[in-house]
KOLNU-42209 format. One line per field, with one value per residue (C-alpha): residue number from 1; x, y, z. Coordinates in nm, 3 decimals, padded with zeros to 5 digits. Last residue first. Example, Ala and Ser with C-alpha at 12.3 -4.5 7.8 and 13.67 -1.06 7.14 Angstrom:
BEGIN
seq <- 2; 1
u <- 01.367; 01.230
v <- -00.106; -00.450
w <- 00.714; 00.780
//
This chain:
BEGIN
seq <- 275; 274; 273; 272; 271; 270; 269; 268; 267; 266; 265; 264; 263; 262; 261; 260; 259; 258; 257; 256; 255; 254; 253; 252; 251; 250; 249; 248; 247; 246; 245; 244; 243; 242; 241; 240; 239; 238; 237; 236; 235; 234; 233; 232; 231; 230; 229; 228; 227; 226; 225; 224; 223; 222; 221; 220; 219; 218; 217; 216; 215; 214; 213; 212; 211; 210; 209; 208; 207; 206; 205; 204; 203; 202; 201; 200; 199; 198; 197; 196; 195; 194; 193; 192; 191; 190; 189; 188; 187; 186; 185; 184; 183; 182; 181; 180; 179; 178; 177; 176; 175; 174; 173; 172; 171; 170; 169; 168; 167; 166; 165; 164; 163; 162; 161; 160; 159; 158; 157; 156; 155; 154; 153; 152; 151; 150; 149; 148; 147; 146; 145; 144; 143; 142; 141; 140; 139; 138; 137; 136; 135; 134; 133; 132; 131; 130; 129; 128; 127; 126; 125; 124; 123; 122; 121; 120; 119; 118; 117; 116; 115; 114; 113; 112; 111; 110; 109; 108; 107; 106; 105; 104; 103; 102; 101; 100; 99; 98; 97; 96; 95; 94; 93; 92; 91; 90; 89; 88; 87; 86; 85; 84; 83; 82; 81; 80; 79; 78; 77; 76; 75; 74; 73; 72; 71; 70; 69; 68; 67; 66; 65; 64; 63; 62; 61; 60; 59; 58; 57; 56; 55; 54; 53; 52; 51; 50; 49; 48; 47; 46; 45; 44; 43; 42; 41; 40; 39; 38; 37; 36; 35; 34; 33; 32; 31; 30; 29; 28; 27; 26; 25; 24; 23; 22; 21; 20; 19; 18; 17; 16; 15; 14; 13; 12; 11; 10; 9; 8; 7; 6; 5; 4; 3; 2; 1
u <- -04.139; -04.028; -04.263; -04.573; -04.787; -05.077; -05.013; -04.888; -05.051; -05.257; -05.419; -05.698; -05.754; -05.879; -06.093; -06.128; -06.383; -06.175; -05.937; -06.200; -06.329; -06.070; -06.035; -06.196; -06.176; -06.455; -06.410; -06.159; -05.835; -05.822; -05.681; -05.525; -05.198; -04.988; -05.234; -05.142; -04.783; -04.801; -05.000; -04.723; -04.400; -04.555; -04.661; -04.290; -04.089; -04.358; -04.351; -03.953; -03.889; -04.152; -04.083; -03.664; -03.522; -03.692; -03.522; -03.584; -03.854; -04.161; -04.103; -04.043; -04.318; -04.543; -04.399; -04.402; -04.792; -04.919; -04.792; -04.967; -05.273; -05.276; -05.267; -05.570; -05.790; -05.711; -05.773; -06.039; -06.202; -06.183; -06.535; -06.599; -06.412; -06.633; -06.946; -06.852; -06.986; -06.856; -07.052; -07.029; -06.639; -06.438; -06.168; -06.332; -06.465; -06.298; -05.976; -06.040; -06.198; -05.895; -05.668; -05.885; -05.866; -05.481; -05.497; -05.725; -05.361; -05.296; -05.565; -05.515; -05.112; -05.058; -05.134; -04.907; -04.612; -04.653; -04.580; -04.276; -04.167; -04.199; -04.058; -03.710; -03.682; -03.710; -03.462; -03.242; -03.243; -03.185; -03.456; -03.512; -03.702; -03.371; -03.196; -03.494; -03.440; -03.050; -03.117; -03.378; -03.126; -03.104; -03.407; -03.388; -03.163; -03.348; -03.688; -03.705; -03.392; -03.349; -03.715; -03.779; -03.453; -03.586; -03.471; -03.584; -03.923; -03.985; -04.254; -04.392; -04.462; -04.859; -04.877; -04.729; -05.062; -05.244; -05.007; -04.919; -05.297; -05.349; -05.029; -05.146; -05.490; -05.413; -05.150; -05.438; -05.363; -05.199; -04.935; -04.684; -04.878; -04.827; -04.473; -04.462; -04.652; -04.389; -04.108; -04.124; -04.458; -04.243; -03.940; -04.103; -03.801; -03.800; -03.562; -03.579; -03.872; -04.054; -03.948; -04.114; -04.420; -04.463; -04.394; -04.624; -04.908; -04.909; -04.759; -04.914; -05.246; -05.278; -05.200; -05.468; -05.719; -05.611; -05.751; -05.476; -05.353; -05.059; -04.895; -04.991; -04.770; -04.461; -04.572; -04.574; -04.296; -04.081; -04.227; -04.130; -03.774; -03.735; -03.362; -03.417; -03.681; -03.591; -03.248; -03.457; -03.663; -03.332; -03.146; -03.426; -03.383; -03.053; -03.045; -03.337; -03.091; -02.766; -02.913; -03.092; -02.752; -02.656; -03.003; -03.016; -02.755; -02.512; -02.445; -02.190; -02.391; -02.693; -02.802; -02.505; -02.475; -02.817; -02.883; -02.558; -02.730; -03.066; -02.880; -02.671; -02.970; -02.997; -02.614; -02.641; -02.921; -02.735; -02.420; -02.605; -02.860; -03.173; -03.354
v <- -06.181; -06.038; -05.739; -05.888; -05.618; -05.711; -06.065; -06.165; -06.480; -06.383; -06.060; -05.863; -06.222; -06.424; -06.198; -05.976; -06.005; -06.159; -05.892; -05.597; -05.405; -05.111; -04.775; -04.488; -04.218; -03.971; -03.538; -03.546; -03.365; -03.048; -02.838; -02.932; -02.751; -03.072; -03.160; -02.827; -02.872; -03.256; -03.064; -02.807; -03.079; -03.332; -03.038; -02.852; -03.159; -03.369; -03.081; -03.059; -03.407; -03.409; -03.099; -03.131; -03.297; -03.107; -02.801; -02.482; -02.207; -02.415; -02.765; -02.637; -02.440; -02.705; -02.918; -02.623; -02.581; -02.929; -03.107; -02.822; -02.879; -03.208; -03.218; -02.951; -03.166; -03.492; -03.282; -03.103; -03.473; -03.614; -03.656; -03.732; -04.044; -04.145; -04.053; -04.347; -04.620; -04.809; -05.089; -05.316; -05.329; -05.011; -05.184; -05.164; -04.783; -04.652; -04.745; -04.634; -04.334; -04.252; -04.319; -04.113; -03.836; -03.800; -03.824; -03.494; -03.262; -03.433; -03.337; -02.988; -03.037; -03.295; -03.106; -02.800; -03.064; -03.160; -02.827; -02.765; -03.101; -03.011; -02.681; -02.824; -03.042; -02.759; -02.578; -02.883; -02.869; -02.587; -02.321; -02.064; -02.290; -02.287; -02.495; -02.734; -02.841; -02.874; -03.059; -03.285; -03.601; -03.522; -03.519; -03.874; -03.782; -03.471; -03.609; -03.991; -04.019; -03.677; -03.627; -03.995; -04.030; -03.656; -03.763; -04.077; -03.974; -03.668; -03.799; -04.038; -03.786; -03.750; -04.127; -04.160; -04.225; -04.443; -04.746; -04.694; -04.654; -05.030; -05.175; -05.153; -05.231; -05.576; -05.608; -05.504; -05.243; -05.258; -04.982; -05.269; -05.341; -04.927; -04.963; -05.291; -05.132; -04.803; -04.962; -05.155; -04.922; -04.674; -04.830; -04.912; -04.756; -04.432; -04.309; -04.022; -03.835; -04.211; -04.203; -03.825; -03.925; -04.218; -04.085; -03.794; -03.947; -04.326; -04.228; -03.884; -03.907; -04.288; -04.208; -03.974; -04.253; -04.486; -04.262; -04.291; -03.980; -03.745; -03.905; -04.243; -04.154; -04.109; -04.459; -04.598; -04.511; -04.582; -04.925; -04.965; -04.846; -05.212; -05.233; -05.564; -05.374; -05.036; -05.191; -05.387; -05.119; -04.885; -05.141; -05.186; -04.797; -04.856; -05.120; -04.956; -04.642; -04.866; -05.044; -04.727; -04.560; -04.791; -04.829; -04.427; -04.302; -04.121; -03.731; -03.725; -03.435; -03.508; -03.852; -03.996; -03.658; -03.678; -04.011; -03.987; -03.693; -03.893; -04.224; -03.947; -03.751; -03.978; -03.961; -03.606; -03.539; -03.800; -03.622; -03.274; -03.412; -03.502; -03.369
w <- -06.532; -06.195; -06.144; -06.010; -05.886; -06.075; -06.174; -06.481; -06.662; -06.861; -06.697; -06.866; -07.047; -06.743; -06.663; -06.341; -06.084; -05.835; -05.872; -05.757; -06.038; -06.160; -05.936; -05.865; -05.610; -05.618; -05.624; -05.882; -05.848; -06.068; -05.803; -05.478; -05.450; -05.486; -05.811; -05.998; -05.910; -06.086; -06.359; -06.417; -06.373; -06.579; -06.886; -06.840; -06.863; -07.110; -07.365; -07.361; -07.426; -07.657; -07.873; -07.843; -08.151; -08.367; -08.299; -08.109; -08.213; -08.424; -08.279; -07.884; -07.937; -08.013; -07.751; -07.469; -07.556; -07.657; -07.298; -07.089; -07.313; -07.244; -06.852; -06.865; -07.079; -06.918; -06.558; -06.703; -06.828; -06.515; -06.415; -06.812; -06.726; -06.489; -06.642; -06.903; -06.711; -06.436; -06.245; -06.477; -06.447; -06.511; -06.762; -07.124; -07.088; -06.793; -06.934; -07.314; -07.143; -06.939; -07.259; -07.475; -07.188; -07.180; -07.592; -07.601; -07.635; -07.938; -08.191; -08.282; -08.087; -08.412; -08.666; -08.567; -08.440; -08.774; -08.880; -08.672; -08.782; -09.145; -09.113; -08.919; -09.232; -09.454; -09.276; -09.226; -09.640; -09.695; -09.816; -10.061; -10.291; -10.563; -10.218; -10.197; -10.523; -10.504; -10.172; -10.354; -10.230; -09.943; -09.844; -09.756; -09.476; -09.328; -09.326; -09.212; -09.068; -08.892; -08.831; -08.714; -08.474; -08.309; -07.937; -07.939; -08.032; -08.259; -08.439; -08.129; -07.886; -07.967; -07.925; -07.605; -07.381; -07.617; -07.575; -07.228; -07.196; -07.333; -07.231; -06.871; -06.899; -07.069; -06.755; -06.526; -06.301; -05.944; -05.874; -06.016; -06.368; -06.416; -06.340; -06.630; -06.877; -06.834; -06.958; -07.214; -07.355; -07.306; -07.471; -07.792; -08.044; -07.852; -07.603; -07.496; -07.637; -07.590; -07.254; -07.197; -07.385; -07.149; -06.830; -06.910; -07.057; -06.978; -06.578; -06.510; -06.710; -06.617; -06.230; -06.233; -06.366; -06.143; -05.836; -05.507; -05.586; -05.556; -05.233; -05.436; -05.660; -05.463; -05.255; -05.593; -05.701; -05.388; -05.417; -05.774; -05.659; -05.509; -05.643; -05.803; -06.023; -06.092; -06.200; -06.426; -06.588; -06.577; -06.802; -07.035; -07.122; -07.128; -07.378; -07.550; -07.623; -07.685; -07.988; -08.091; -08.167; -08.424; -08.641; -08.585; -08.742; -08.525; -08.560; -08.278; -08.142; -08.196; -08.225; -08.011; -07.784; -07.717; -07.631; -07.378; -07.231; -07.166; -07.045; -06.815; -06.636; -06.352; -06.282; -06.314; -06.079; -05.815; -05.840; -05.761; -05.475; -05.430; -05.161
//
């Protein structure tokens, strides 16, 4: 059980984030200095501390099946560091967790990639809304104003509306990232049946990320739509999982090493954590 000081201790690089951005209204070329510092931070602590172990054994008491561990690691993880943090911290830190549980280190970037995509708008805790909409808009405030609107009101509609666009198409990106997996990492033996065997899990996973984000966009701000839709879609299909549901019915998992090429790994190692 984890306790009260060790919640809030956990929870200070996210609170810290947010009082930067949003409370103390910094811009985002000084705060993002200290957000990938402490988002680098964790990754090594994680490391010399031996927490990758812990993670693993954690996910492993979900599922053994890589393709699991992709929706909850390169979706969730990923979309809920990129909410965060932004500013390529999920693919800084969660490549390096998923090249600890065993994948390829090509594989690894790959879904880590793919997996925070639909989070990206309002990563680092809204950075692109505020300094990409708000700011600029500035200028047209007198324009806006005769519209009806100000300017944070228009702002807050064109996040809500992306967030529109983006939940259409979105909620699939759990799946892409299996099939990119399945597709370029199974071995010959793999086809694309595999990732079709998980599709209601991908399917399920995303829509319980799209949900809370898109009404996260539309009825709070935008600097909450993928913190929030990660939060309530990890902790849902994690529960989901516990209880048995949507797991698949066959374990898979990438070729054995032998069988790997040269360029799925470089030079990192599966389960090398120290470069």
């Amino acid at each position: 059980m984890v306790s009260g000081p060790e919640l809030l201790l956990a929870s200070l690089p996210l609170l810290v984030a947010g009082v930067l951005l949003v409370g103390l209204l910094w811009p985002a070329t000084r705060a993002m200095l200290w957000i990938v510092f402490g988002a680098l931070f964790v990754l090594y602590v994680l490391q010399e501390a031996g927490a990758f172990d812990r993670i693993n054994r954690g996910f492993a008491a979900v599922s053994d099946d890589r393709r699991v561990q992709i929706v909850l690691l390169a979706f969730f993880l990923a979309t809920f560091i990129e909410g965060a943090a932004g500013f390529g911290t999920p693919a800084a830190v969660v490549a390096p967790l998923l090249l600890a549980l065993g994948f390829p280190a090509l594989a690894s970037v790959v879904v880590a990639i793919i997996g925070h995509i639909i989070a990206v708008t309002y990563g680092a805790v809204g950075t692109p809304i505020i300094i990409g909409i708000r700011s600029p808009l500035q200028v047209f405030g007198a324009e806006i104003n005769e519209g009806g609107f100000t300017v944070l009101e228009f702002a807050d509609q064109v996040a809500a509306w992306a967030a529109t666009y983006h939940a259409l198409v979105g909620f699939v990106m759990p799946f892409i990232a299996v099939l990119m997996a399945v597709h370029f990492f199974g071995g010959e033996d793999s086809d694309l049946s595999d990732a079709y065997e998980v599709a209601p899990l991908c399917l399920f996973a995303g829509v319980t990320f799209a949900v809370p984000y898109w009404v996260s966009a539309w009825f709070l701000t935008a600097e909450f739509p993928s913190l929030i839709g990660s939060m309530v879609g990890g902790a849902v299909t994690v529960a989901v999982l516990r209880a048995g549901y949507l797991l698949p019915d066959s374990e898979w998992d990438f070729p054995p090493r032998e069988e790997w090429p040269d360029h799925w790994v470089g030079s990192i190692e599966p389960g090398d954590t120290d470069e």
